[in-house]
C-alpha positions as CSV (number, residue, x, y, z in Angstrom):
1,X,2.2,55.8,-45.8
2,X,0.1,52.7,-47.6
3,X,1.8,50.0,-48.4
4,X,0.9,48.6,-52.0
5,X,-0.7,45.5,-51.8
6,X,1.8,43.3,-53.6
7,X,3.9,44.5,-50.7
8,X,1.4,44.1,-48.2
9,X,1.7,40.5,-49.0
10,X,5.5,40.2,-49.6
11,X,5.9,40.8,-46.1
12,X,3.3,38.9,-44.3
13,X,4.4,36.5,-45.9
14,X,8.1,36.6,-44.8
15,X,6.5,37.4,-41.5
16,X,4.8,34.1,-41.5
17,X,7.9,32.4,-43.1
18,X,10.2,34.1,-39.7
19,X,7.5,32.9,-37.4
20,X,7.6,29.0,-38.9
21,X,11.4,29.4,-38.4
22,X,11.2,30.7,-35.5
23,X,8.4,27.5,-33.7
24,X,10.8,25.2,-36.1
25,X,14.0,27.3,-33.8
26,X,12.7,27.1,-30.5
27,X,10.1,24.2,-30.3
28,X,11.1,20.4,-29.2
29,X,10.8,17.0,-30.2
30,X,10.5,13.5,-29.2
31,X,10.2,10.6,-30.8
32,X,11.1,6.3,-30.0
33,X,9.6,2.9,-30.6
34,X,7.4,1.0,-27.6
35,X,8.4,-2.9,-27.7
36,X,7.9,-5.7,-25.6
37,X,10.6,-5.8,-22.9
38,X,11.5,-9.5,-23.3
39,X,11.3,-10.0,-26.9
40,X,11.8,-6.9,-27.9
41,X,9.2,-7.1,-30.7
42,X,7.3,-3.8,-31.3
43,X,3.8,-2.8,-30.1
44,X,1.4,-1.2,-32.4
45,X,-1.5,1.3,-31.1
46,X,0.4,1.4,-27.9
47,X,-1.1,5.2,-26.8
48,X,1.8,6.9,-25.4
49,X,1.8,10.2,-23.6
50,X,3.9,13.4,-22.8
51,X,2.8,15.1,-19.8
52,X,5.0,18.2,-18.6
53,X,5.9,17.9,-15.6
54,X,5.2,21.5,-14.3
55,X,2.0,22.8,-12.5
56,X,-1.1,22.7,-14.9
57,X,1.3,21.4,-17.9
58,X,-0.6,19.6,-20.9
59,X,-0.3,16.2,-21.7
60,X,0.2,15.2,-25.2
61,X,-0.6,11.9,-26.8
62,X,0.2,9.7,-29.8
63,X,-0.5,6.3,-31.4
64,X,2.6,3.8,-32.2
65,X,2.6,2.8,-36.0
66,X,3.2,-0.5,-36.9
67,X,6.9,-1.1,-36.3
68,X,6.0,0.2,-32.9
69,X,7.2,4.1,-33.6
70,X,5.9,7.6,-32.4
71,X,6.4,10.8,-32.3
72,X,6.1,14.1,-30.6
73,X,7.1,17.8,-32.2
74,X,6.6,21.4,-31.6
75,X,6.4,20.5,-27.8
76,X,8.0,23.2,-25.0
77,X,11.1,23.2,-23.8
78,X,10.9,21.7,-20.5
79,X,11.0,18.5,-18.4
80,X,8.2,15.6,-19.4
81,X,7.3,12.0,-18.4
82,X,6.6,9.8,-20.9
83,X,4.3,6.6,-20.4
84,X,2.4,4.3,-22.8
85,X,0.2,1.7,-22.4
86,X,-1.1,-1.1,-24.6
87,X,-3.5,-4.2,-23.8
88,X,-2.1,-7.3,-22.4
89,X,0.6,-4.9,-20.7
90,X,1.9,-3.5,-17.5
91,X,1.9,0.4,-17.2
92,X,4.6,1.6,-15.7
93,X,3.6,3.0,-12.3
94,X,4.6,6.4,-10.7
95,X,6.3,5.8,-7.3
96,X,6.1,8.7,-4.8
97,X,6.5,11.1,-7.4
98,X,9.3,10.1,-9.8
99,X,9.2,7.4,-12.7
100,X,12.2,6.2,-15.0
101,X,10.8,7.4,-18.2
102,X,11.5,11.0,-18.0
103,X,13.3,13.7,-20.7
104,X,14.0,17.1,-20.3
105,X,13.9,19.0,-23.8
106,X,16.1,22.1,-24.3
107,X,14.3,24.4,-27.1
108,X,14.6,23.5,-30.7
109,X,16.2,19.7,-29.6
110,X,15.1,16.8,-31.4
111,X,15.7,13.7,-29.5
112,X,14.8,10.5,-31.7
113,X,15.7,7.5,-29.5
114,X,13.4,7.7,-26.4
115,X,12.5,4.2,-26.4
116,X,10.2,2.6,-23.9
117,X,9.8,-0.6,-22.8
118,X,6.2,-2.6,-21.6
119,X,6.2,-5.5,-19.4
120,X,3.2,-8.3,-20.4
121,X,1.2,-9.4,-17.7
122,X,1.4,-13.0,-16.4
123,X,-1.3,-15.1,-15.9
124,X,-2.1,-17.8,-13.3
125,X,-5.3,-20.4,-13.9
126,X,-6.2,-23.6,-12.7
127,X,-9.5,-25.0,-10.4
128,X,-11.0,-25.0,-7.3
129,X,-12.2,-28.2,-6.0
130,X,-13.5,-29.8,-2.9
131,X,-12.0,-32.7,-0.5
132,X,-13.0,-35.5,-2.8
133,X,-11.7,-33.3,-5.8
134,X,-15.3,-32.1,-7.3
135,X,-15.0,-28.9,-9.0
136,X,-16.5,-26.2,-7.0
137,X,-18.6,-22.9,-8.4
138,X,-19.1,-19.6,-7.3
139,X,-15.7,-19.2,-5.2
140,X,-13.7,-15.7,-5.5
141,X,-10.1,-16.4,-6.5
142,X,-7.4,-13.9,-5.3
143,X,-3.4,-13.2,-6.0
144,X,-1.4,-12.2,-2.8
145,X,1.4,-9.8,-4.0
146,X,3.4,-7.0,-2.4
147,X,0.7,-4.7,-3.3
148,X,-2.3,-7.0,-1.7
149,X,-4.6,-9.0,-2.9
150,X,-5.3,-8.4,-6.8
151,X,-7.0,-9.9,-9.9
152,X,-10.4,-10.9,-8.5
153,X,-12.0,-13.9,-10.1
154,X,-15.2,-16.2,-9.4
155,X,-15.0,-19.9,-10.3
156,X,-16.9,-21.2,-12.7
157,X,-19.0,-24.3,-13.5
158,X,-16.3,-26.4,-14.1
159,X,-14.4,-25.1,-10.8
160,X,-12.0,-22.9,-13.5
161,X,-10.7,-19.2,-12.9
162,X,-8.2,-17.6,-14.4
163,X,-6.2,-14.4,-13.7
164,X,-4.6,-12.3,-16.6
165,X,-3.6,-9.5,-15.5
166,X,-0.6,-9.8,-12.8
167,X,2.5,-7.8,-12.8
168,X,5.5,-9.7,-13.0
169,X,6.2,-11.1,-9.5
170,X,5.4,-13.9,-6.5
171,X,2.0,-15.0,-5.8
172,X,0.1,-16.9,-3.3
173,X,-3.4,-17.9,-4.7
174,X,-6.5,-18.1,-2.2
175,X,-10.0,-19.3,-2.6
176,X,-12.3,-18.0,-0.8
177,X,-16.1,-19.1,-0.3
178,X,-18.7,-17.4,0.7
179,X,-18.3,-16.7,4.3
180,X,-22.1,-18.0,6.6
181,X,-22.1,-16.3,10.2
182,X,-24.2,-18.9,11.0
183,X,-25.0,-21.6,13.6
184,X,-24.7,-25.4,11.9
185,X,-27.7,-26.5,10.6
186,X,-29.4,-28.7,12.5
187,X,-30.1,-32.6,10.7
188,X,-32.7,-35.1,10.7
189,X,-30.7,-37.3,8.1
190,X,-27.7,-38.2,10.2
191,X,-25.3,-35.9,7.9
192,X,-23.5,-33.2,8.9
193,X,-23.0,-29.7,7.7
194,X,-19.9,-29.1,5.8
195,X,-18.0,-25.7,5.5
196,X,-15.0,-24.9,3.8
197,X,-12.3,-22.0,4.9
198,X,-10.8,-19.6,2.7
199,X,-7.9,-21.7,1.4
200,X,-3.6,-21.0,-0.3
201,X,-2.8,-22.9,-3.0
202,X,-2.5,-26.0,-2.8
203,X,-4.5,-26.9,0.6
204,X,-3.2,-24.4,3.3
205,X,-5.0,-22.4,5.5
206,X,-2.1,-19.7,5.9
207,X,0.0,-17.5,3.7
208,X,3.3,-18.6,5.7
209,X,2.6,-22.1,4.5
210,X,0.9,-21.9,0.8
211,X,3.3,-22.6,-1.8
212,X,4.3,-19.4,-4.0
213,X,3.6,-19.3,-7.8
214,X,6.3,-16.5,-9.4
215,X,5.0,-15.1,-12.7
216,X,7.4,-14.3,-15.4
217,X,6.7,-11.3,-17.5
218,X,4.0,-12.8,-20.3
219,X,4.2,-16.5,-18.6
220,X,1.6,-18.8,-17.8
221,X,1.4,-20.5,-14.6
222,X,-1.5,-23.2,-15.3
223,X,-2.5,-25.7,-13.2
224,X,-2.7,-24.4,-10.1
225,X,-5.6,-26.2,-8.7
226,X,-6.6,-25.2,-5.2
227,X,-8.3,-28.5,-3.1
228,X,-10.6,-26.4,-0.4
229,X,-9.8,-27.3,3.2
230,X,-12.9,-28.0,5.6
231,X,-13.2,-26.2,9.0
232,X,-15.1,-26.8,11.6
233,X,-18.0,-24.5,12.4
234,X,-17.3,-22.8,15.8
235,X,-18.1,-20.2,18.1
236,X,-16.6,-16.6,19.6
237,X,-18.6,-16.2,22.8
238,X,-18.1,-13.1,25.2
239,X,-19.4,-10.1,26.8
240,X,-19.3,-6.4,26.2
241,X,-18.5,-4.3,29.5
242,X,-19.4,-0.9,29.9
243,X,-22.4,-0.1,27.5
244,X,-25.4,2.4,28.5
245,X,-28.6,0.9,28.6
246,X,-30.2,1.6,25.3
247,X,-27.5,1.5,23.4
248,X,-27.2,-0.5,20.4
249,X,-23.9,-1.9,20.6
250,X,-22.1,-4.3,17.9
251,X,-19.0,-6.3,17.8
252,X,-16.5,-6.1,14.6
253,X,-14.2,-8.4,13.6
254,X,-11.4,-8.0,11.0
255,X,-9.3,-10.5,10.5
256,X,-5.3,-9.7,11.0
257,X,-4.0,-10.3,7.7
258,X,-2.8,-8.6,4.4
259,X,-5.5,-6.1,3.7
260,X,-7.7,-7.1,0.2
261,X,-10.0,-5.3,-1.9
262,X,-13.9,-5.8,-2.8
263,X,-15.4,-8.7,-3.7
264,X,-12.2,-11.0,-2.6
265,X,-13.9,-13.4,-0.4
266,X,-14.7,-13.7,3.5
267,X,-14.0,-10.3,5.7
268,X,-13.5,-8.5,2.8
269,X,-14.1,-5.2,4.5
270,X,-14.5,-6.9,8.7
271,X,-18.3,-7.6,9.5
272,X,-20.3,-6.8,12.5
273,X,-22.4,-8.8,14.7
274,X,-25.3,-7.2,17.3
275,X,-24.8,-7.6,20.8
276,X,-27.8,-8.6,23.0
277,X,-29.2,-6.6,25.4
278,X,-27.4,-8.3,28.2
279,X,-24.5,-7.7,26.8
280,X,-23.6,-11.0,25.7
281,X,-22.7,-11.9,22.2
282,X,-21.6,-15.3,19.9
283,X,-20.2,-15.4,16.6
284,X,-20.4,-18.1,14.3
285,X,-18.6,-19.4,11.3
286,X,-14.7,-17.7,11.2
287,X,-12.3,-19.2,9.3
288,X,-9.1,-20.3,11.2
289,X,-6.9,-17.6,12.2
290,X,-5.8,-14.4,14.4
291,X,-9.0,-11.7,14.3
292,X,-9.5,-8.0,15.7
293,X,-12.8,-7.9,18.2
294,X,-13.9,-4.2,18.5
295,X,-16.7,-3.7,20.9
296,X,-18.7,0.0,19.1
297,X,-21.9,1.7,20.1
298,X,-23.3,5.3,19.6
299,X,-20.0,6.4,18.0
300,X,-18.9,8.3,21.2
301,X,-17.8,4.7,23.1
302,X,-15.5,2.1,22.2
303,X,-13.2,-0.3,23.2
304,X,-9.6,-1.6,22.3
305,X,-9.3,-4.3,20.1
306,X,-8.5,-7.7,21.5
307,X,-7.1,-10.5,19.4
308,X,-8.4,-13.9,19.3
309,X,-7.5,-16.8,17.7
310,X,-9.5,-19.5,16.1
311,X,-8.4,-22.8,16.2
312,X,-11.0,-25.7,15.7
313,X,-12.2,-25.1,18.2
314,X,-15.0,-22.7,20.6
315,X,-13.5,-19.8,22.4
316,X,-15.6,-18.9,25.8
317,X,-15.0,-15.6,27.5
318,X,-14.0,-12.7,25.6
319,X,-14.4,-9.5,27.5
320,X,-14.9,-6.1,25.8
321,X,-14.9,-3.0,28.1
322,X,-15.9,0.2,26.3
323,X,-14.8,3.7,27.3
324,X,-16.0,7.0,25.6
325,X,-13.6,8.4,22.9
326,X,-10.7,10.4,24.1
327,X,-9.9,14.3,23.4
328,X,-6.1,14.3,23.4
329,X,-4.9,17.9,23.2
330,X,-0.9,18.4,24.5
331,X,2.1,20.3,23.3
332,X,5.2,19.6,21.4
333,X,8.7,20.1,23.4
334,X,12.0,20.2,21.3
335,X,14.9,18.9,22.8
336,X,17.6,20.9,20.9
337,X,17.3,23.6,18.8
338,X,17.1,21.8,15.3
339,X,14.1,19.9,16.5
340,X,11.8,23.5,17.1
341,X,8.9,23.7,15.2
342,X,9.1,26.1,12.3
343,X,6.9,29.0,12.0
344,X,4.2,28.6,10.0
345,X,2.3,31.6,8.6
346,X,-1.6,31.7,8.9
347,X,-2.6,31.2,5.3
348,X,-0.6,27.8,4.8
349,X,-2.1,25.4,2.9
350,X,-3.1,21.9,4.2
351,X,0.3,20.6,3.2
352,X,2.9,23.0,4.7
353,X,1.3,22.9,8.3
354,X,3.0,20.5,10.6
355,X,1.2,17.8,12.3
356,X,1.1,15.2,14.4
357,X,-0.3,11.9,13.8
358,X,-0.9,8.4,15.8
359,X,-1.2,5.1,14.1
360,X,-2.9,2.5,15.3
361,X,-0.4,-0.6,16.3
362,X,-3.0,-3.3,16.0
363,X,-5.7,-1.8,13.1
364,X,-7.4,1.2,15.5
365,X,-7.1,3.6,12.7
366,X,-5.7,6.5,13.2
367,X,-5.5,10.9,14.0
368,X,-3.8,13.4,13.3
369,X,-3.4,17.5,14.2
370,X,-2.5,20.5,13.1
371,X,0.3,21.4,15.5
372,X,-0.2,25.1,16.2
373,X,3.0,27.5,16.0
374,X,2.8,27.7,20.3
375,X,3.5,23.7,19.8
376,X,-0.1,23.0,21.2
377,X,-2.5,20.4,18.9
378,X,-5.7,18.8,19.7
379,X,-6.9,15.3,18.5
380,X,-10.8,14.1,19.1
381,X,-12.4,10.8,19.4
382,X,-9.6,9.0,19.7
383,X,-10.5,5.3,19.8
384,X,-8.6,3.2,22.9
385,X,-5.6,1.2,21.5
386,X,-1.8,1.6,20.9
387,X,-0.5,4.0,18.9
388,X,2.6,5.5,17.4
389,X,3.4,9.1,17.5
390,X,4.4,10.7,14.4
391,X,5.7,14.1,13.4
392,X,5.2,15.2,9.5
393,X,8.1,17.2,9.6
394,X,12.3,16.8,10.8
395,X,12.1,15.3,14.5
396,X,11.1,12.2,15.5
397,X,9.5,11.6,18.9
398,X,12.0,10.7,21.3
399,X,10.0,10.2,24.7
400,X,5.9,11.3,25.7
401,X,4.5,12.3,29.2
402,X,0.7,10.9,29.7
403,X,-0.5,12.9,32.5
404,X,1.9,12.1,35.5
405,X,3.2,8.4,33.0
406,X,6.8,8.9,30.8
407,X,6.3,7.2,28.3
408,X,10.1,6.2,26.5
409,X,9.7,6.0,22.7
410,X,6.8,6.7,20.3
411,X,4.4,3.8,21.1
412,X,1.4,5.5,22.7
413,X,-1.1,3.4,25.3
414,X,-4.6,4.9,25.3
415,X,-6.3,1.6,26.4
416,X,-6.9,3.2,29.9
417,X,-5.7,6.7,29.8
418,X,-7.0,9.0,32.1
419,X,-10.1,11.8,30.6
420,X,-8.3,14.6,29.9
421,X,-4.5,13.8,30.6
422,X,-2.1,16.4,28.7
423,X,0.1,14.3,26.3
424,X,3.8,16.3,26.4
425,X,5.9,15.1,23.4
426,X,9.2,15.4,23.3
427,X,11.5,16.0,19.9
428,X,14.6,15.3,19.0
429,X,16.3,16.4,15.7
430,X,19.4,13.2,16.3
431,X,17.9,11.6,13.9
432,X,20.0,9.3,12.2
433,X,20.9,7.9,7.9
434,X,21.1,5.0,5.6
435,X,23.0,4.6,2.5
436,X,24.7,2.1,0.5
437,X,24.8,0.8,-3.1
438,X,22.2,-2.1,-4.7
439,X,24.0,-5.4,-6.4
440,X,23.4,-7.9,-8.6
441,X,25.5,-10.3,-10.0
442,X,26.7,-8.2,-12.5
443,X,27.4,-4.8,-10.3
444,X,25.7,-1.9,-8.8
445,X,21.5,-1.8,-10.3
446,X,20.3,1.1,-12.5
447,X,16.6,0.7,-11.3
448,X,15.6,-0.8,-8.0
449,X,13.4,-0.2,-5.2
450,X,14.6,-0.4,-1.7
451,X,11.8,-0.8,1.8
452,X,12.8,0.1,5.3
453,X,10.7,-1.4,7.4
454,X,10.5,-0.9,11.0
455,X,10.4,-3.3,13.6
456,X,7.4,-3.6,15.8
457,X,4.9,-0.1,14.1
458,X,2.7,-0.3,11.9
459,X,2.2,1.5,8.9
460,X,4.0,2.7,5.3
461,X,7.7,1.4,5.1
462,X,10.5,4.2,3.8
463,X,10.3,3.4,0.2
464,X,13.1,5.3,-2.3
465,X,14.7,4.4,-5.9
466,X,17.8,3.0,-6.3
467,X,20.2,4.4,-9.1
468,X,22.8,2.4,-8.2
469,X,23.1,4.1,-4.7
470,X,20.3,4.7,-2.5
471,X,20.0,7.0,0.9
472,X,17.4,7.3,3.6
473,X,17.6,10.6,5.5
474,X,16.1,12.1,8.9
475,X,15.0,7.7,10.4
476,X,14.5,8.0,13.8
477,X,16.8,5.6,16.0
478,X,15.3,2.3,16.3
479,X,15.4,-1.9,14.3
480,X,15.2,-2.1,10.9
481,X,14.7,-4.3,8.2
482,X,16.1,-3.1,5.2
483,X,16.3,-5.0,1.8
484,X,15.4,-4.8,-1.8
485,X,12.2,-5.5,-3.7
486,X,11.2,-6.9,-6.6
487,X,7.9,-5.1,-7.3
488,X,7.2,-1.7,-8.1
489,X,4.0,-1.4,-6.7
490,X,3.5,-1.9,-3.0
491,X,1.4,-2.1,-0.2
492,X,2.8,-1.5,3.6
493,X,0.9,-4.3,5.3
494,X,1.3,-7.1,2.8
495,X,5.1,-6.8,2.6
496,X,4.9,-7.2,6.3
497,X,3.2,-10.7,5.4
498,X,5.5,-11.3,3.3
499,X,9.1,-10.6,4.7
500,X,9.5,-14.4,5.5
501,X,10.3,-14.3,1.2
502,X,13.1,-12.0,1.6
503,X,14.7,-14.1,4.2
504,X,18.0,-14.8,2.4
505,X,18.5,-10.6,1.9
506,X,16.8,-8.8,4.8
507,X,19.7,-6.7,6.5
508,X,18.8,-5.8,10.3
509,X,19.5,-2.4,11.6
510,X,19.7,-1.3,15.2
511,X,19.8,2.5,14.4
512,X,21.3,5.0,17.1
513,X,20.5,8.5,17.9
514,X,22.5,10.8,14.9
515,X,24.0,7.7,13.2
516,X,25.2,7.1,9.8
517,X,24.9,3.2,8.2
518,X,26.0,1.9,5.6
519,X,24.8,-1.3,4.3
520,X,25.4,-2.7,0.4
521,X,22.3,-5.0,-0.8
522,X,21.6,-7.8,-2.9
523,X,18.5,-8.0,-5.4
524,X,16.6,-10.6,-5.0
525,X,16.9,-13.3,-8.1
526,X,13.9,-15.0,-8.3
527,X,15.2,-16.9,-10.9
């Protein structure tokens, strides 16, 4: 039957009027003001976004108006994360997956007071200058956080830098000059070549000793004048053992510090240095301080890395012995019946296969395997060094067998392994947990980030939130420092530089085989 027309459009349009009310039923909204999280003033044009937090979800954005508002509506039920970001401010950073400003929305909810808070940067500026207080040019200027070096800067004419962009936190500020691998000149004028070394504020040569500059969220730390330190220009001098004639070997050098970023001064990714044919070599020019020497040559041959320490003085006699690359292949043996490896089926992805990986204790790198369902696994050119054993999944490695050596523990010695010794791991599922609750003056914290660090291995500490309480699970027996930090954002090998500042709160843990801790923490006030 046809519908008269005038019909026809009485009911699309109560069809379109139902559909309206039915978006307006089941869609969700958001809204919230962004302000400054110490004066609570508002922040216009802050860009804020809504990103579902489901696989290949959207991501909705929105400007803040002038009293700092914004708004979301018609958005799917479902969980989202909500960040915004504005110049002259921090933005807040994900952490292994979660982040504080999250909201689930049930269908046809309208929440209006999700309110989110910026931190401003901080800023640190002052001069670089010479022994007799001259401004010096051209030197990169770094901030050692938790998270590394940061906010690069180059001095300028008048010795000035000035760094704008630091989280909230504790700084040590280095200049760093230009680094010259290079004999000392040589002077018919009865002077003498000066050098400076990469230098802490105020005039130290170490980040144990440099005075720490904490930034408050939107402060100014100003006058921080750095006075260069000179060096003497010395020499490394040894031999490389065990190259092939016509190779074209080279030594490297990284210096054993917090790691940095480009463009932050001397070493800034290690540097090389040709050996001569004889095998001999000499390097000029390194700052004081402890460095990594690694003998390399066709890529098959290498040797461990020995530490040497510059003091003012030559060093004579450094001895570099290079062995070919290791194959380590071995199997995986579980001491109880939690610690068997789990089937995995033959199209797993990347991510649900289990593997093994070694660390290197003193900056070798590192390997890893896919550990087959048999509990066999392969690893190829494996440089010589020490190394700790890792498993991805439950167990932790309990003891090794290295051809006919046991091996107690997970530290791994390949500096003179045998070609071709089977590595036998052996798992154990005893592992063992740490819990407790963080405090401040006040009581238990809302929002805190706690590090486990173990004694002794290098690598990422055990990071996890704080709501109040906080748990690590599945930690393998062993010492650990435990305490609370006052960053977000962190990096593994500078917080091991920097322990000596959590001092006064650091609780030690001697963990056993399938034990529960419990240990209540303080937060550190910087204040």
């Amino acid at each position: 039957m046809r519908i008269p027309s005038s019909r026809w459009w009485m009911a699309m349009l109560l069809a379109c009027v139902g559909g309206i009310a039915l978006a307006q039923e089941t869609g969700a909204s958001v809204a919230g003001r962004v302000t400054n999280s110490v004066t609570g003033a508002p922040i216009v044009r802050a860009h804020v976004r809504s990103m579902q937090l489901v696989e290949n979800g959207h991501t909705y954005g929105a400007l803040t108006d002038d009293k700092g508002k914004f708004s979301f509506a018609q958005l799917p039920a479902g969980k989202y994360s909500m960040t915004a970001e504005a110049a002259g401010f921090e933005t807040p950073q994900f952490i292994f997956g979660e982040s504080t400003d999250q909201v689930e929305l049930r269908a046809g909810e309208n929440r209006a007071d999700f309110d989110i808070a910026l931190t401003a940067y901080g800023v640190i500026s002052g001069r670089v200058l010479d022994a007799e207080g001259r401004p010096v040019q051209g030197v990169s200027v770094a901030a050692l956080g938790l998270d590394g070096f940061v906010s690069y800067q180059i001095s300028d004419p008048r010795g000035e830098y000035r760094m704008d962009r630091l989280s909230p936190g504790r700084y040590r500020v280095r200049a760093a000059p230009e680094a010259v691998h290079m004999p000392p000149e040589i002077r018919s004028d009865g002077t003498t070549e000066m050098r400076y070394a990469s230098t802490y504020y105020p005039d130290s040569l170490t980040v144990e000793s440099a005075a720490p500059l904490d930034v408050q969220p939107g402060g100014e730390r100003t006058g921080a004048d750095i006075r260069l330190v000179r060096a003497p220009i010395v020499a490394v001098r040894g031999t490389v053992l065990g190259s092939k004639a016509g190779d074209s070997a080279n030594v490297d050098i990284r210096k054993v510090e917090p790691p940095r970023g480009p463009n932050t001064g001397r070493g800034s990714f290690g540097y090389g240095n040709r050996v001569n044919p004889d095998g001999s070599f000499v390097v000029w020019g390194l700052d004081p301080g402890s460095y990594h020497f690694v003998a390399t040559s066709d890529g098959s041959r290498e040797s461990a890395a020995v530490e040497v320490t510059i003091a003012g003085k030559d060093v004579n006699g450094v001895l570099l012995g290079m062995v070919r690359k290791l194959d380590v292949s071995g199997n995986i043996v579980a001491a109880d019946e939690s610690a068997r490896l789990p089937t995995v089926p033959a199209d797993a992805s990347l991510g649900e296969q289990k593997q093994i990986s070694m660390d290197g204790v003193s900056g070798e790198g590192s390997a890893y395997s896919v550990v087959a369902n048999d509990g066999t696994f392969h690893l190829s050119n494996v440089s010589p060094g020490r190394y700790s054993v890792r498993l991805t999944w439950g167990p932790y490695v309990q003891s090794m067998r290295l051809g006919s050596t046991d091996i107690d523990g997970a530290i791994l010695d390949l500096r003179t392994a045998p070609e071709g010794a089977a590595l036998t791991v052996n798992t154990s599922s005893a592992t063992g947990e740490i819990s407790g609750t963080v405090r401040n003056a006040v009581g238990p914290v809302a929002h805190a980030r706690v590090a486990l660090v173990e004694e002794g291995v290098r690598g990422w500490p055990w990071i996890t939130a704080a709501h109040g309480d906080y748990t690590f699970s599945n930690v393998r027996p062993g010492k650990y420092q435990l305490l609370v930090l006052d960053t977000e954002s962190v990096n593994a090998f500078a917080l091991r530089f920097q322990l000596f500042d959590y001092a006064d709160v650091i609780e030690t843990v001697d963990l056993g085989a399938g034990e529960r801790v419990t240990r209540d923490l303080r937060q550190h006030d910087r204040k």
